[in-house]
C-alpha positions as CSV (number, residue, x, y, z in Angstrom):
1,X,101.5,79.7,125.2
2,X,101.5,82.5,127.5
3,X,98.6,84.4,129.6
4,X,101.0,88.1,128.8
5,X,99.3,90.8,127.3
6,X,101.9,92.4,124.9
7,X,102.0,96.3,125.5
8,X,103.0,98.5,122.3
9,X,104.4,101.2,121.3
10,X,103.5,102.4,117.8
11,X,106.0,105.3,116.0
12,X,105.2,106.6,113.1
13,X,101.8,107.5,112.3
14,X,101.3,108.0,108.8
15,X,99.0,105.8,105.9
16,X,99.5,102.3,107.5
17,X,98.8,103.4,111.5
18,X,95.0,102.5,111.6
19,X,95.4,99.9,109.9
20,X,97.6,98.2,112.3
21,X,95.9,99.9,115.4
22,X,93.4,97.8,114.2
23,X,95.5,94.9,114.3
24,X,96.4,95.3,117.5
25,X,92.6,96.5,118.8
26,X,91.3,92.9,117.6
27,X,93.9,90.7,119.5
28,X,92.6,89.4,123.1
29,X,96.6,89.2,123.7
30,X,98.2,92.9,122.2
31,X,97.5,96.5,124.2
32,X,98.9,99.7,122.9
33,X,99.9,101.5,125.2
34,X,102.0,104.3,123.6
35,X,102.3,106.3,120.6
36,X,105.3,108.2,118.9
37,X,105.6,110.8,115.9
38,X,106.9,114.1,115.1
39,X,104.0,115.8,115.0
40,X,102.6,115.9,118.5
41,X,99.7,117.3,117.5
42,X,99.3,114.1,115.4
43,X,100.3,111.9,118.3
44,X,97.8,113.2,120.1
45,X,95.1,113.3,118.1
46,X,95.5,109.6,117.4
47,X,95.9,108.7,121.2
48,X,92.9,110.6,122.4
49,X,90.6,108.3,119.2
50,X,91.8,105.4,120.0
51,X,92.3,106.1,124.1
52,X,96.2,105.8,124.3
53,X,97.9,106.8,127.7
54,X,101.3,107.5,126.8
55,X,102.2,110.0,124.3
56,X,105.9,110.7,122.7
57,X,107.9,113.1,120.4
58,X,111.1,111.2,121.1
59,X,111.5,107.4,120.1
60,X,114.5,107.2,122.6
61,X,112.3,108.0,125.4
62,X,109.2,105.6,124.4
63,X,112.0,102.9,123.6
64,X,113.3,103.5,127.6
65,X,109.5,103.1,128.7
66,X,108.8,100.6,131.5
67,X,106.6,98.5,130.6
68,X,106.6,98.1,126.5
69,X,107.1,94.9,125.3
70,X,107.0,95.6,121.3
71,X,107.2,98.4,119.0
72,X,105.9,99.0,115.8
73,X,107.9,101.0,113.6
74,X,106.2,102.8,110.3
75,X,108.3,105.4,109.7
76,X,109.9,106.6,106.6
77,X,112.3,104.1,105.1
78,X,115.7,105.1,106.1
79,X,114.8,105.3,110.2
80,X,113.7,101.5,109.7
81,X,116.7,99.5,110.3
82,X,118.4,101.9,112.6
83,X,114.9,101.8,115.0
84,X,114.8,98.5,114.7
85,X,118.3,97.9,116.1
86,X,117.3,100.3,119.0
87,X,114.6,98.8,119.7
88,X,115.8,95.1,119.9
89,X,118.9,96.1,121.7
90,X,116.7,97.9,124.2
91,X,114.8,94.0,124.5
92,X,111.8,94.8,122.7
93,X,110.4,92.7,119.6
94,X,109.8,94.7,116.6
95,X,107.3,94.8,113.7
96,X,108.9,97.0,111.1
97,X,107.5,98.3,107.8
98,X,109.1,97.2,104.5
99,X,111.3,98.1,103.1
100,X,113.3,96.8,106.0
101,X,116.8,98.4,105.4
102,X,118.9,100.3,102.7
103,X,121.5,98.0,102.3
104,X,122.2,94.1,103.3
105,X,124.3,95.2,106.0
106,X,122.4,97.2,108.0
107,X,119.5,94.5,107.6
108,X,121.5,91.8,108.7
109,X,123.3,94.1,111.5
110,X,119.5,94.3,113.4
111,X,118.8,90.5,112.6
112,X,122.0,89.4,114.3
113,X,121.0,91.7,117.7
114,X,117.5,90.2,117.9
115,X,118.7,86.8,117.4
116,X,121.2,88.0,120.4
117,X,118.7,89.3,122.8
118,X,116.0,86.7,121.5
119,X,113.2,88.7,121.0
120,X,110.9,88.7,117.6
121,X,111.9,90.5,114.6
122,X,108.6,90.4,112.3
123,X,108.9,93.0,108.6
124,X,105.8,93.9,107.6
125,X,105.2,92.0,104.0
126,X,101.5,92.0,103.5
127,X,101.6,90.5,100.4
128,X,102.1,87.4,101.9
129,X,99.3,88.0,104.7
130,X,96.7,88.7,101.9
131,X,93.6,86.2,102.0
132,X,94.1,85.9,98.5
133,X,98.2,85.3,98.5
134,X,97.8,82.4,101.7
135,X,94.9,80.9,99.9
136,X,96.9,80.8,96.6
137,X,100.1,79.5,98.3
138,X,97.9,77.1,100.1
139,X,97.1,75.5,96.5
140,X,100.1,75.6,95.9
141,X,101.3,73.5,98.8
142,X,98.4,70.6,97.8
143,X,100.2,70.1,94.6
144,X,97.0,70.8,93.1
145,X,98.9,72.8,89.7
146,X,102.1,70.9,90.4
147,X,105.3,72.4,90.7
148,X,105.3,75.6,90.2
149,X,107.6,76.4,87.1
150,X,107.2,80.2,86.4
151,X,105.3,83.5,87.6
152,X,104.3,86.1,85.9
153,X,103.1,89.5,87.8
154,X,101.2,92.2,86.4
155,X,101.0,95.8,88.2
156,X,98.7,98.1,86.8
157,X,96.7,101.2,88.3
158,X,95.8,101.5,91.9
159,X,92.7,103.8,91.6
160,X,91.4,105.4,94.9
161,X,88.6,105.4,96.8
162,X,86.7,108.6,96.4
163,X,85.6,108.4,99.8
164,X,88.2,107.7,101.5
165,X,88.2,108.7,105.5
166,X,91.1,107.3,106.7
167,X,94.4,109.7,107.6
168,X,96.3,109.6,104.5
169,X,99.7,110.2,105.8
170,X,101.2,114.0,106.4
171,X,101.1,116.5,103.8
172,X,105.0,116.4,103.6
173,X,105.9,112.7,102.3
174,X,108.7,114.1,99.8
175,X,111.3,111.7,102.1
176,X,110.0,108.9,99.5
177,X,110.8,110.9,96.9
178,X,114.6,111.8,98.2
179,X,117.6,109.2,96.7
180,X,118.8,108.7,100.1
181,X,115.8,108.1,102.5
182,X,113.9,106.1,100.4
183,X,117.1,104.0,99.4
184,X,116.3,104.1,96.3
185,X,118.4,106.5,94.6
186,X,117.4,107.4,91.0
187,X,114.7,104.6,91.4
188,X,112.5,105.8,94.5
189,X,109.4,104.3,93.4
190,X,110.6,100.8,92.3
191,X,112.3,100.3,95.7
192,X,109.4,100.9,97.7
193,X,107.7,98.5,95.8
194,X,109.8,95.9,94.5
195,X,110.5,94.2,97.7
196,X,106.6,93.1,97.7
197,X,107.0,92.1,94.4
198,X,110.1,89.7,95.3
199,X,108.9,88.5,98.5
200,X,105.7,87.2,96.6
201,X,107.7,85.7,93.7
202,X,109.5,83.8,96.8
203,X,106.3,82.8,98.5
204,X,104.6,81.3,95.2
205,X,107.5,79.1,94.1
206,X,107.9,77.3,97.7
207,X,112.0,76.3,98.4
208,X,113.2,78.6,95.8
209,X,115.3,81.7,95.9
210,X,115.4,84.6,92.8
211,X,119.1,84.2,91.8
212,X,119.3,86.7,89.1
213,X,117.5,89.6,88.1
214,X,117.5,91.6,84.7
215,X,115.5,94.8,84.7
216,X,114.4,96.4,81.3
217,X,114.5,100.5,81.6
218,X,112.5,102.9,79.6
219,X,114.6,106.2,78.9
220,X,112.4,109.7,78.0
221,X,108.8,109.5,79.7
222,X,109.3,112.1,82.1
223,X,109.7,115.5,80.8
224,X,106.5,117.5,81.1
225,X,104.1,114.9,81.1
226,X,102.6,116.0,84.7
227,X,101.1,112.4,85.7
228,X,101.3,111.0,89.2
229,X,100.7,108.3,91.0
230,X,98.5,107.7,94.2
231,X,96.8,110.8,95.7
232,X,98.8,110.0,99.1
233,X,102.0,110.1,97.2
234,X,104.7,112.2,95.9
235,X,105.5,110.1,93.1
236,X,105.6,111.6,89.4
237,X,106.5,110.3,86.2
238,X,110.5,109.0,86.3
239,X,112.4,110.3,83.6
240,X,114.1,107.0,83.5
241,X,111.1,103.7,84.6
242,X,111.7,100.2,84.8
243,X,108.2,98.6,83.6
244,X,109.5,95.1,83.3
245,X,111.5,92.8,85.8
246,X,112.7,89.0,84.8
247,X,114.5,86.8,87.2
248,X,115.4,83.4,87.2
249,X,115.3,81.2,90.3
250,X,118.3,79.1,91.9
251,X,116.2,76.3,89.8
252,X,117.1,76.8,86.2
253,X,113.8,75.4,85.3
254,X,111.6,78.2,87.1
255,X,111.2,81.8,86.0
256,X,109.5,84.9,86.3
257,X,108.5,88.0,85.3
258,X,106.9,91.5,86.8
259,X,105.4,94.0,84.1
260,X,103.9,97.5,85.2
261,X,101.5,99.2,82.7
262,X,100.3,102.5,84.7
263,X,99.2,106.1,84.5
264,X,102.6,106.8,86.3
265,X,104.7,105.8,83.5
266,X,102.4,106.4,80.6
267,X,100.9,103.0,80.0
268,X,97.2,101.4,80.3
269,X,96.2,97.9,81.5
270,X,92.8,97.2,82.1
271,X,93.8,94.9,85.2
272,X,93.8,97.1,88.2
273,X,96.6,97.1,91.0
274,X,98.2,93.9,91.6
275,X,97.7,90.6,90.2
276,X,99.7,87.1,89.7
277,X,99.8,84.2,87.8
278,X,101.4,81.0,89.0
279,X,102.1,78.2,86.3
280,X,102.6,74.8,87.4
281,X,102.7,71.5,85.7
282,X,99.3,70.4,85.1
283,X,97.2,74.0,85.9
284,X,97.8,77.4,87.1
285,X,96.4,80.3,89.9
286,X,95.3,83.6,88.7
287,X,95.0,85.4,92.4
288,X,94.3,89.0,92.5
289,X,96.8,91.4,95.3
290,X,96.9,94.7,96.2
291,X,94.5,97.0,94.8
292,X,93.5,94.1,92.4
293,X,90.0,94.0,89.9
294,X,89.2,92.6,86.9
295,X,90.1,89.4,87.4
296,X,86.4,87.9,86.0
297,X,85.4,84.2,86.1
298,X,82.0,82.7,85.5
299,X,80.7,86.0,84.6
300,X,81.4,87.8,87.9
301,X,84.6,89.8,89.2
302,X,86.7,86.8,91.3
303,X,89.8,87.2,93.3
304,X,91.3,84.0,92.5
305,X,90.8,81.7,89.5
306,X,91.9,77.8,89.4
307,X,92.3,76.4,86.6
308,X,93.4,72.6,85.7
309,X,93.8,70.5,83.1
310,X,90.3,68.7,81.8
311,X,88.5,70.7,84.8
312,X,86.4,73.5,85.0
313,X,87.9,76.8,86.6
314,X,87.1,77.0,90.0
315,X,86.7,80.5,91.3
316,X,87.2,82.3,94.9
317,X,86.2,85.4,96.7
318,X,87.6,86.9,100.0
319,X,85.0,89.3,100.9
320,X,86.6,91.2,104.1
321,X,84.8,94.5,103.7
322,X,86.6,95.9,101.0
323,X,90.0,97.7,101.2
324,X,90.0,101.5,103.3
325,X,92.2,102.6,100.4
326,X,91.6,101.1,97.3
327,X,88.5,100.6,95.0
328,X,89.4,97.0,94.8
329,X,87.5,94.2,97.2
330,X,91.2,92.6,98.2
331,X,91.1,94.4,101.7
332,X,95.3,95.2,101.6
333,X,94.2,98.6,103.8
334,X,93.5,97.1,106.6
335,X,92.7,93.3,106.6
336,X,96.0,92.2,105.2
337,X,97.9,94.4,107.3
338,X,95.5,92.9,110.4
339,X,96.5,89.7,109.6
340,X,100.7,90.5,109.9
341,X,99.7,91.7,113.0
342,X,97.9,89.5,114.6
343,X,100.9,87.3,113.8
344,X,103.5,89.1,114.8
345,X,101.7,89.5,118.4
346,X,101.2,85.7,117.9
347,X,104.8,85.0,117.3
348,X,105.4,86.4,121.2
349,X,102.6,84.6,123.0
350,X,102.8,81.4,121.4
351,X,106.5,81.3,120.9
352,X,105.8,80.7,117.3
353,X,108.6,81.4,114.6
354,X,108.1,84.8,112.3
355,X,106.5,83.7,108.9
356,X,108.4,86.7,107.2
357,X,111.1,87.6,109.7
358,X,113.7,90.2,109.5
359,X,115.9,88.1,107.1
360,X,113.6,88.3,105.0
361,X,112.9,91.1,104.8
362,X,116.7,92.0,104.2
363,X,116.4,89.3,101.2
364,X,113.8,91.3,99.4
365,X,116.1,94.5,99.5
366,X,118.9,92.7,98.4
367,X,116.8,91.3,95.2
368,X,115.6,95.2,94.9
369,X,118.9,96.6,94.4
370,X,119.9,93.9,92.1
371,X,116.9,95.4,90.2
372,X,118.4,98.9,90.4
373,X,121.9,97.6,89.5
374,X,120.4,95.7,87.0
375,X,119.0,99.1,85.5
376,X,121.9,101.1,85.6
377,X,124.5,98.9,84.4
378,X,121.9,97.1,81.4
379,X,122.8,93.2,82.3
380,X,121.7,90.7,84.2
381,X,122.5,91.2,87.8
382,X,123.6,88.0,90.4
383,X,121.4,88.9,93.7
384,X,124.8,87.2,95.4
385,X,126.2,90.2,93.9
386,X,124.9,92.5,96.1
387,X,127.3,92.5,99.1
388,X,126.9,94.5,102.3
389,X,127.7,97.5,101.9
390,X,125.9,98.0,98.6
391,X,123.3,101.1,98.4
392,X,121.4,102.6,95.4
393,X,121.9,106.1,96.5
């Protein structure tokens, strides 16, 4: 343990900003200290609310500050890995935002240089900082269902908050929408996604690893229709979706699958946002995630459900306030988030090691474009067959 107070520098100030400001606020250990984006008018704003000194246009000159410790990087997806190597070559830990990198390479290139200059390399994987996710996984590790044998995710519609006050992110977010910054190629959407999607497939089946992946396209959806997706995004309906994910695990008795039934590509399911099931042995978890509802037990909306052979179903809430966000009561916008940070900023002062560390994070990409591949080419995909140099765009 250590009596340092970590100064930050936050760049990038879009959607997910307050919620880790917050983050930050509510550690007696973290102080942000600076603030970068490319709207100065932005940066400033933001600084002057939440009484920031130092102000910055240019990441190169807030990475050369005196006196930052960490930076927290939320900028669009294809500045991630390259900010992150920066940054940790500069000697500063780094929380980045998922997806971590656009290929294994570049993930892995960053990885080595913080192992090298021994400073903290934390992604930003909220899914497995969600109340409802660590409570779940908690189960999980008292045997209480068993092994866990297969998973079965269900992603339906994320339906907004009408009154919503938070910043939303700039009006320009089309970078999500472009093959090459988002890293997604053809498949924008499911690679900004997907890697929560993998990371919690991981994180329910403890000491397992997704091997191989089979994605099941839907051709012809996305002429005319007109639908979108989240008020904050850019997203429309994909001439070419993938609604359904299989994989198996390096265990060949343990599978999964992810299914998406939204207004973004045509489809209804009553089950809002994110949800899971985990199957073990003798019972199984249904735990709500992002943007979850619906998920009713004992007459009353729950946000996780156990249930065990020759027992009653015993049911859990997680009230944190709600989400800023999301009309669901799983607080992903901003308690989730909260929680990454206030371990990241843990990792530092109490030399702990990074619950999803930069690896990771690189992992979760690399199961992505096995996805993508998995689209394109119509077959199962090894995720060992991702190499490197791989990209989807």
């Amino acid at each position: 343990m250590t009596d340092q107070i970590v100064s930050v520098g936050m760049v990038g100030l879009g959607l997910v900003s307050p919620s880790h400001l917050k983050g930050y606020a509510s550690h007696p250990k973290a102080e942000v200290v600076a603030v970068c984006d490319l709207d100065e008018g932005r940066a400033r704003q933001f600084a002057r609310e939440h009484r920031i000194k130092g102000v910055y246009t240019s990441y190169d000159r807030m990475v050369a500050t005196a006196g930052i410790d960490a930076i927290d990087i939320a900028t669009p997806t294809f500045l991630h890995a390259p900010m992150t190597l920066q940054a940790v070559r500069a000697g500063k830990h780094v929380h980045c935002e998922k997806p971590f990198c656009r290929s294994v390479g570049e993930g892995l290139e960053a990885c080595r240089a913080a192992r090298e200059q021994e400073v903290k390399l934390v992604v930003g994987e909220t899914y497995v900082f969600l109340s409802s996710h660590i409570k779940a996984r908690s189960l999980i590790d008292e045997g209480v269902i068993g092994q866990p044998l297969q998973v079965r995710q269900r992603h339906g519609r994320w339906l907004a908050r009408e009154d919503v006050t938070v910043y939303r992110g700039p009006s320009d977010r089309n970078w999500r929408i472009d093959p090459e910054k988002s890293g997604g190629g053809e498949f924008p959407w499911i690679y900004d996604h997907a890697v929560h999607f993998f990371a919690t497939a991981e994180y329910f089946v403890p000491g397992a690893r997704v091997a191989e992946v089979y994605a099941v396209a839907a051709h012809g959806r996305g002429s005319g229709e007109g639908r979108t997706g989240a008020s904050h995004d850019p997203y429309t309906t994909a001439e070419v979706d993938i609604p359904l994910i299989t994989w198996k695990y390096d265990d060949p008795s343990r599978q999964g699958v992810w299914m998406r039934a939204e207004p973004l590509n045509g489809k209804y399911d009553y089950m809002r946002g994110f949800s899971t099931v985990v199957i073990g042995e003798t019972g199984l978890i249904e735990v709500l995630g992002e943007g979850g509802h619906n998920l009713v037990g004992e007459g009353s909306q729950q946000h996780l459900i156990l249930h065990r052979q020759d027992r009653d179903p015993e049911c859990f809430r997680f009230d944190e306030g709600g989400d800023d966000i999301w009309q669901s009561d799983i607080s992903y916008y901003s308690q989730g988030h909260v929680h990454q940070i206030h371990h990241f900023i843990d990792t530092i002062v109490q030399e702990k090691e990074e619950r999803y560390s930069g690896e990771d994070g690189v992992r979760a990409v690399q199961c992505t474009l096995a996805t993508i591949r998995s689209a394109r080419e119509g077959r199962p995909v090894q995720v060992a067959e991702i190499d490197a140099e791989y990209t989807a765009f």
